[in-house]
Structure formats: structure tokens, C-alpha cells
N, C-alpha and C positions, 0 to 999 in steps of 0.2 A: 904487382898491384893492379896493373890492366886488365889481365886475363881473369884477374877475380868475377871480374865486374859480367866478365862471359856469360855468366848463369842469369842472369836480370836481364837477358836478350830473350822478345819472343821469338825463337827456332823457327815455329809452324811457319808464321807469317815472312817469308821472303825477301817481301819489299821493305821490311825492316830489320831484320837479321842479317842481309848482303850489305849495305848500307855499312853497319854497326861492325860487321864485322872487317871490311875492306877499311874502314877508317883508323880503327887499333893496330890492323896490321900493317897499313900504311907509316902510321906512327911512329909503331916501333923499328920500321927498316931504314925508314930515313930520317928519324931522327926531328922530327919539327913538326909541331902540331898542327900549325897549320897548312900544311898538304893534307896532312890525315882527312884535317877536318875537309880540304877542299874533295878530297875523293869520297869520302864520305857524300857528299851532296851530289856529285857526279853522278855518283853510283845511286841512290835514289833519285835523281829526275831520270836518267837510262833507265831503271825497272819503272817505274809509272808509266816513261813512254813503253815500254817492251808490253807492260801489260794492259795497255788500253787505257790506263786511267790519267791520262795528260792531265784533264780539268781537279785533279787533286792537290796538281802545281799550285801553290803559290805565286802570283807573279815576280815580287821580290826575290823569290829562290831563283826562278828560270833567271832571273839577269844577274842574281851573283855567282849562280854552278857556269853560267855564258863567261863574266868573266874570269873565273877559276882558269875555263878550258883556254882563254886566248891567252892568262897567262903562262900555262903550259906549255902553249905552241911559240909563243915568244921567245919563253927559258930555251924551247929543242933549237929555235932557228938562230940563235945569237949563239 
């Protein structure tokens, strides 16, 4: 049912295809939506900063893809 959903991704556009797609695959390997979704957001605030477009950021996103990432680093050091 996920990989339906594949074709309703715009491909050209990058910074939402990498995103979109790191999030379903994320999903489906470990099992819990919410990682998906947090690598999904990850993964779009890294391409806007990789491509220049920081001020595309939402403020609200930059501080919950921030705390996504220090709950990752929490999970790796405990």
C-alpha cells in the first residue's frame, strides 16, 4: 500500500522526492512511523540547507527536525 503512493511523488523536484522517499523507506525497515516521519523532516531541512534555501525553513520545523536529531543521539548514546 506504501509504494502505491510512489507515483504521486514529484521525482524532478529533489527536495521533495528525497524527503518522501527516505521517509517510507525508513517506515518500512524499522517498523514505526514515527522515525519515518522524523527522517523524513531530517531529510528535508539537510537538502534546503545543502541547496541554499535555508529561509524556506519553517521555524517550527527547524526545532522539531533539532529535536528529532538529539533524540537520535540520545537513543545511539544510552
Amino acid at each position: 500500500m506504501m509504494v502505491s503512493s510512489f507515483k504521486e511523488i514529484n521525482w524532478s523536484d529533489l527536495s521533495e522526492a528525497v524527503p518522501a522517499f527516505m521517509a517510507s523507506i525508513v517506515m518500512g525497515l524499522i517498523y514505526n512511523i514515527s522515525y519515518g516521519i522524523a527522517a523524513g523532516f531530517i531529510f528535508y531541512c539537510l537538502i534546503k540547507l545543502i541547496e541554499g534555501k535555508a529561509k524556506e525553513i519553517h521555524p517550527i520545523l527547524a526545532i522539531v527536525t533539532i529535536g528529532f536529531i538529539l533524540n537520535f543521539v540520545v537513543l545511539a548514546v544510552l
